[in-house]
N, C-alpha and C positions, 0 to 999 in steps of 0.2 A: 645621836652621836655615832660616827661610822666607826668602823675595829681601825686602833690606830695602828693595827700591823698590816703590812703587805705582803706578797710575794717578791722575792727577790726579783731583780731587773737585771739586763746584761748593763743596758745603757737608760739612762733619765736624761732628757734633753730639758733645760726653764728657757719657755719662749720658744711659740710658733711663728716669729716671722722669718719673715725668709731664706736669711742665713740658715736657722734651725730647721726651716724643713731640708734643705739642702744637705744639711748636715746628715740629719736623720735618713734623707734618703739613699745616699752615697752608702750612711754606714749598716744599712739593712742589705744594700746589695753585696755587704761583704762579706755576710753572716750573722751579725750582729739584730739582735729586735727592740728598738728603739720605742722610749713611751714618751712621746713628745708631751708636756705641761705648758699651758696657755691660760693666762691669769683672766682675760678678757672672754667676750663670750665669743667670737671669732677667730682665728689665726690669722695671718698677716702684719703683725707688726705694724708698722708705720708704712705699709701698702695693704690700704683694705677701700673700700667703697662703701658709703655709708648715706641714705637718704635723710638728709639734713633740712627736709621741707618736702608735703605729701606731693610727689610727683618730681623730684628733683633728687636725682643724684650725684655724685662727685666722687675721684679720688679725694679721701678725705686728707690726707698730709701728700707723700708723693704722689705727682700727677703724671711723674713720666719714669721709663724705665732705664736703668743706668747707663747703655742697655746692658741686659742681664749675657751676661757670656756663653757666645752661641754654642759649645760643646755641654753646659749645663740643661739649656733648651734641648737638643739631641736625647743626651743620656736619658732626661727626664722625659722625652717625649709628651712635653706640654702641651703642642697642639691637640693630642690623643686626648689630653684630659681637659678641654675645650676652651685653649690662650687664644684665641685672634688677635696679631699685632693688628698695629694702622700706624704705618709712616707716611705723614704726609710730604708733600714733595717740598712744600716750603718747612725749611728747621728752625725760622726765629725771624720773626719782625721785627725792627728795632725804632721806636720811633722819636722824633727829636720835636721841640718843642717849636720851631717854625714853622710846622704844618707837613717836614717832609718824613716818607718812610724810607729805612732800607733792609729789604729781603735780602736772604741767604738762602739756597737752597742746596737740596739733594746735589743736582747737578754744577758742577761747580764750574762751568762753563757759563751758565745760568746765571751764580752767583757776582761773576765778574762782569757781567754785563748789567746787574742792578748798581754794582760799585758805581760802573762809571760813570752812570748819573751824577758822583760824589765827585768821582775823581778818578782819570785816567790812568794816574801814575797807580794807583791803589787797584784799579780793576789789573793792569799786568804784574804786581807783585802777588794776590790774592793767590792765582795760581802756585807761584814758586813756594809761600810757606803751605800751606797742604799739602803740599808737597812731602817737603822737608817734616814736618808732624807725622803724616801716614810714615813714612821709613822711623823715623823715630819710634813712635806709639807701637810700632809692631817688637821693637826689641823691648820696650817697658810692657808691652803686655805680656811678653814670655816671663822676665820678672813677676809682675804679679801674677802669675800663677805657680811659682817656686813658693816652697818655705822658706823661709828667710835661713842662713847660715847658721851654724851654731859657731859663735865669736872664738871661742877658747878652744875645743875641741871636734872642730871642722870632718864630718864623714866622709864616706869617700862621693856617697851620692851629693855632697854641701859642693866637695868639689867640684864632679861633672858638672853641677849647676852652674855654679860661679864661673867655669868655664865654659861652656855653653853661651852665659851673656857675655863674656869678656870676648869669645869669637864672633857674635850677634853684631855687638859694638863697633871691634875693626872692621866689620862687611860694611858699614853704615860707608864708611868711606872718610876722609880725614875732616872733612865740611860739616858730616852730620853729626859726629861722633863729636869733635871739639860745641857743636852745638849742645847738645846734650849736657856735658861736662859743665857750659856755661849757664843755660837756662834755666835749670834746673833751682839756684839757690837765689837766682834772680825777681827781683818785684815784676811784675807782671806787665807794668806800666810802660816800665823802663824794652819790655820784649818788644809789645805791641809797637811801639813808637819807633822802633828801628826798622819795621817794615811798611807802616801806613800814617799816611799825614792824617785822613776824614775822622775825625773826634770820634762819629756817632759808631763809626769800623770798630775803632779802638774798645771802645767803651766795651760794645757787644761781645768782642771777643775776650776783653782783660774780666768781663763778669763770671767767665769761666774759672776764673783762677780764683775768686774769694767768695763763689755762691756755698752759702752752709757753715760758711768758718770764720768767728775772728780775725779778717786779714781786711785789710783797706788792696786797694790795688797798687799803693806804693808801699806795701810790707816785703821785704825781703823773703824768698820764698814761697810766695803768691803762685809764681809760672809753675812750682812742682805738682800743687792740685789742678793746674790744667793740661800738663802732662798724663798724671795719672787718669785724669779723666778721659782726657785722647785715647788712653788705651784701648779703651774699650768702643772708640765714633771718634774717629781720627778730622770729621769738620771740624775748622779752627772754630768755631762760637756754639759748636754741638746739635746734633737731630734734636727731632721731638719724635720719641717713640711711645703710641700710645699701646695699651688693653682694650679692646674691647668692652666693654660694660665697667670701666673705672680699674684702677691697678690692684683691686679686690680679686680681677678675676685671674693677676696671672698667681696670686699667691692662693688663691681656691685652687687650681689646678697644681699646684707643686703639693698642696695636702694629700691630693688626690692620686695624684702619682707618689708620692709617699705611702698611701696608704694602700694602694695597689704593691707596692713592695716590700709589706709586711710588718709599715711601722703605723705603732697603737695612736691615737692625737685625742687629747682630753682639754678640751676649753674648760672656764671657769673652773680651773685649776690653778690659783694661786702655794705657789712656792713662798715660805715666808724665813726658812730656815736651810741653810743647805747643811748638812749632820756632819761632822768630822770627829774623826774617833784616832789618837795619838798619828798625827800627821798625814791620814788620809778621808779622804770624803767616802761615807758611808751609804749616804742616800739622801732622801730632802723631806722636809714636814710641811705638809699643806696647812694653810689655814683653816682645816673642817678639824684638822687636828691626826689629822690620814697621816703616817707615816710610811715611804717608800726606800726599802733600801734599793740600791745598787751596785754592781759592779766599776762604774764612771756616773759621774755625772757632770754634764755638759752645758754650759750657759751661755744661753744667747743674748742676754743681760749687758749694757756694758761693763768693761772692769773694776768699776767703783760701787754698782750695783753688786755685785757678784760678790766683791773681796773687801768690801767694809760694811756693806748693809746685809747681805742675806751670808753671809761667813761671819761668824765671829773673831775679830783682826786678833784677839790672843793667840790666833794657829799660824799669827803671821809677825817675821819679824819686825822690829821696830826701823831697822832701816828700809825697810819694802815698803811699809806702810807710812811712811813720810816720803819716800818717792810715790806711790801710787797717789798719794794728796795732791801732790805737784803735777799731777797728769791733766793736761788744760782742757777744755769739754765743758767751757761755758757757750752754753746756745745764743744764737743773734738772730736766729729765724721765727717769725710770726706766720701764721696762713689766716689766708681769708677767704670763703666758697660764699660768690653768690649765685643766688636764683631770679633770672632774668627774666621780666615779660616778653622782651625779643632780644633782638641782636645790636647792639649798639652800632657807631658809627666810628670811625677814628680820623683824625683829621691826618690825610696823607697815603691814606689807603680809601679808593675810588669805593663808591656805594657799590654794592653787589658785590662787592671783589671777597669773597668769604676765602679762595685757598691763601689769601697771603694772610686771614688770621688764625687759619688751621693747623700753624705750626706753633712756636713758643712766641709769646708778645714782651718786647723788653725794654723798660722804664728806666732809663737812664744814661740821658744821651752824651757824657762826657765824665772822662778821668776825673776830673775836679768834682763833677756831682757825685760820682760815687766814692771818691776821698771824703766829701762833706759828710753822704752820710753817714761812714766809718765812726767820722770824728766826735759825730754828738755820741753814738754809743759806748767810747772810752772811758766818757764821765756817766754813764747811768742813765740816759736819756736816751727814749726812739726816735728814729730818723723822723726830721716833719715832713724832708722831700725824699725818701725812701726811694734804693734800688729796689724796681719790682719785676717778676716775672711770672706772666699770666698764661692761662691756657682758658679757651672757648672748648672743649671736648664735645661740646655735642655739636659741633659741625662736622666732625668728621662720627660721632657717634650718635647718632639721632635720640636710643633708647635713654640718653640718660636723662631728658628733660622731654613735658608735655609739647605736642605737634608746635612747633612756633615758637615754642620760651627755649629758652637757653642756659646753662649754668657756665660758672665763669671760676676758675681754680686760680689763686693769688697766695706765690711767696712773698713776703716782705723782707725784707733786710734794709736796715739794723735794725733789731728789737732785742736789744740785752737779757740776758735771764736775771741778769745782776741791776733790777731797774733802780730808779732811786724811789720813787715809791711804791703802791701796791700794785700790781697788774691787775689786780679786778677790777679797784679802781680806775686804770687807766686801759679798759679792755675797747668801752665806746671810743676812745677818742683813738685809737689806736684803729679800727676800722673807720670812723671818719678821716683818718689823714691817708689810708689807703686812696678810701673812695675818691676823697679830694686831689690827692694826684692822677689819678687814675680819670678824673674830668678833666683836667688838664691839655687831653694828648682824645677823650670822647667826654664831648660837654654833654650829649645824652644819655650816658650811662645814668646818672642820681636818680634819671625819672621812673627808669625802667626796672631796677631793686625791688623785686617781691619782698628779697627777706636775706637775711645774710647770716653765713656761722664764723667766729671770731675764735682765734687756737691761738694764744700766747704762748711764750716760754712755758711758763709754770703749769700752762695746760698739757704742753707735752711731755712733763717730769710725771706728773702726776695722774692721767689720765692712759697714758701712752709708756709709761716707765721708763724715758729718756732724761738721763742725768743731763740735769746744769740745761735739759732744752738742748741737748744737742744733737742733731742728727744724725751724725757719722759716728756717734760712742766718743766722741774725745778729737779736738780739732786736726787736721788733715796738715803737717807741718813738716820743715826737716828734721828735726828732733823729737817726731812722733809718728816714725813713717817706716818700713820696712824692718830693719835689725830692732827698731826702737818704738816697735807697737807691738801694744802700748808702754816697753819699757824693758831699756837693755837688759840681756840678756835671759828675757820672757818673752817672747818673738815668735816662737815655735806651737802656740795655741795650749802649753801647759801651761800651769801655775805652782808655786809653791807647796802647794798640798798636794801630793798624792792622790792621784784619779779623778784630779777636779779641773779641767779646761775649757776655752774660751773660743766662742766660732762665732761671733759677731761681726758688728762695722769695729769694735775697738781693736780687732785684730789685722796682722797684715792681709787683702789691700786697706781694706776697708774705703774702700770708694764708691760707697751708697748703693744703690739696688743694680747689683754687676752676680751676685751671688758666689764670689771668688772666693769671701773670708770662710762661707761655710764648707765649697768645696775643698779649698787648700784644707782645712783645719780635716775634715773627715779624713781625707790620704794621712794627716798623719797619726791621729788618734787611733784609728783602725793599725797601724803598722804599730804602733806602740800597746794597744791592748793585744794585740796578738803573740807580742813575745811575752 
């Protein structure tokens, strides 16, 4: 049994993924010596790589990068600590069930010339909204990287901010800025369709606005998670940016570079207890029974992990904790990695043609299909005909599978966390109705399956410590977004107790692996333990 006392800490960071390293690295460059806690035997969170079949690897949950916010790359000098991007020039295939495909690329010159195969009138608007998104995305990306305002007692720095975007905005010009204003609380369905007639256009691009979240693409609201997402890859239907060696390797180097600027990282270090002592957090109790004080302690947990499970909610009031109940962060995402004997074929994309499957592959060729299969998840049930979006990585990364086989990275949406019966139970048939769509569009894929790994909801509560299966800590909404993540007038990366805060996806941006929430939360943790 180990001495359950410690040495005092400045900072305790729960959870190595990437927000937390981020977090931890910012706040060592500050002064601060940060002991990052990782309950699994890895860091990375829900970016790690993991060989799931002897010879076969994969990003095991994310397979692509948010992308990560190029001044956090810089600071961190990732590539020093050995991140190899690969963007490939194609960003998404999209294929339709007649046999046809259509690419999108880098070059968007490029891309409106695979349009017009669809349609003329859509290959000359393509250009005009990329357009209008890049000027857009560039004034919400200066927002997400603000702290959100303080509502009631506004600083002078809240101001400069708020004025800052309010000048941002007016420069857009009267077009773009009324754009913004409009699209923003708009169903996604309803955007897409004012610019482009071609279904298969629509679809690829409105999957941007409900991939990871409780939203159909006629939910009101839908366009704001494709905005935020713009921020950060302003293509209207988004890159495929991969890692090197699986999205393990870009959070191996963010350890790395962490750990080169002074902060301590201890895996298989489960947190089970965070200590709170007359309304401030004191430190956290490992499961070995170790106890660690600190000065802060910081969670990268989402907010319902943090402040009902590993906090005792008596240190919280009863009205915060029937709001924090009401915070939505039921997951709808499934994954499925398989391991290839070769390279499948796809109807619509010419044999040998490997760069147009080097980008993201996308299952769902119409508004209505991905309405449908919104619809069966409301009542408790997974999609039969599922939005999918697939990645081949070892075409553009050779080492992750043997000379000639291939592995194959599959989101599924919808898969409720809220099913109606058990997910173990329904784990087979939940990877059979992938694989069965996914024949659909390559009738040779079934032959070619060595072996496949199956991640439900409940595998990612439990396995991965994502409340509810949800990826982003708590669903991506207008009333879950900026002043009101995850929850007015808690916005600012504190919480109610006293030296206990939040630098996850459940914090503002939180728009998946961008590493913004760990950034923004550091600037202001550090400016708050320093006075």
């Amino acid at each position: 049994m180990p001495d359950n006392k410690s040495d005092r800490r400045d900072v305790v960071i729960i959870g190595g993924g990437h927000n937390g390293l981020v977090t931890a690295f910012y706040l060592a460059k500050a002064g601060f010596k940060p002991l990052v806690l990782e309950r699994r035997p890895q860091v990375g969170g829900a970016a790690v790589t993991d060989e799931f079949h002897p010879g076969f690897r994969c990003s095991t949950l994310a397979h692509t990068a948010g992308p990560i916010r190029p001044d956090i790359v810089r600071d961190m000098n990732l590539e020093k600590h050995g991140l190899r991007f690969i963007t490939p020039e194609t960003c998404v295939t999209a294929l339709s069930p007649d046999g046809r495909a259509l690419s999108l690329y880098q070059d968007e010159n490029k891309s409106a010339q695979s349009i017009a195969a669809f349609s003329q009138k859509d290959a000359a608007k393509y250009p005009e909204f990329e357009k209008s998104l890049n000027k857009i995305s560039r004034v919400i990306a200066e927002a997400l990287a603000t702290t959100p305002p303080d509502i009631d007692h506004p600083s002078g720095g809240d101001l400069w901010s708020m004025l800052k975007t309010g000048r941002a905005l007016r420069n857009l010009g009267k077009r773009d800025m009324y754009r913004v204003l409009r699209w923003g609380p708009m169903a996604v369905a309803d955007l897409v369709a004012e610019y482009f007639e071609t279904e298969l256009l629509r679809a690829v691009i409105a999957a941007r606005g409900i991939f990871g979240t409780f939203l159909g693409p006629w939910s009101a609201g839908s366009s704001l998670q494709m905005l935020i997402r713009a921020a950060g890859d302003s293509h209207p239907a988004g890159s495929a940016f991969f890692a090197a060696g699986g999205m393990g390797s870009l959070t191996q180097a963010m350890a790395s570079a962490a750990q080169a600027a002074g902060v301590e990282i201890r895996t298989a270090a489960e947190v089970i207890e965070i200590r709170v002592k007359d309304g401030v957090a004191t430190g956290v109790l490992l499961g070995t029974g170790e106890e660690i004080n600190a000065t802060a302690v910081i969670s990268n947990a989402d907010p319902k992990r943090t402040l009902l499970k590993l906090t005792d909610p008596m240190h919280l009031s009863p009205d915060f904790v029937q709001k924090l109940q009401h915070y939505r962060g039921n997951g709808t995402v499934a994954k499925v990695n398989l391991a290839l004997s070769g390279l499948p074929t796809f109807t619509g994309v010419k044999n040998g043609d490997g760069a147009a499957l080097k980008g993201r592959i996308h299952i769902g060729p119409e508004i209505d299909y991905l309405e449908r299969a919104f619809d069966e998840s409301k009542y408790g049930n997974f999609s039969r005909q599922p939005y999918l979006e697939a990645t081949i990585p070892s075409l553009t990364d050779p080492t992750l599978a043997p000379e000639g086989k291939h592995v194959m990275s599959i989101y599924m949406q919808y898969a409720p966390y809220k099913l109606k019966g058990d997910w173990e139970e329904q784990r087979k048939a939940l990877g059979q109705t992938v694989v069965q769509t996914l024949a659909q569009y390559s009738p040779n894929l079934p032959e070619m399956i060595v072996t496949h790994q199956i991640i439900t909801p409940m595998d990612l509560e439990e396995v991965y410590g994502l409340t509810g299966g949800q990826i982003f800590h708590g669903d991506l909404a207008l009333d879950q977004f900026f002043t009101m993540r995850p929850l007015l007038d808690w916005a600012r990366y504190r919480t109610p107790i006293e030296n206990l805060y939040l630098c996850g996806s459940g914090t503002h941006p939180g728009a998946g692996l961008t590493g913004g929430s760990g950034a923004n939360a550091a600037k202001e943790i550090a400016k708050h333990l320093k006075k």
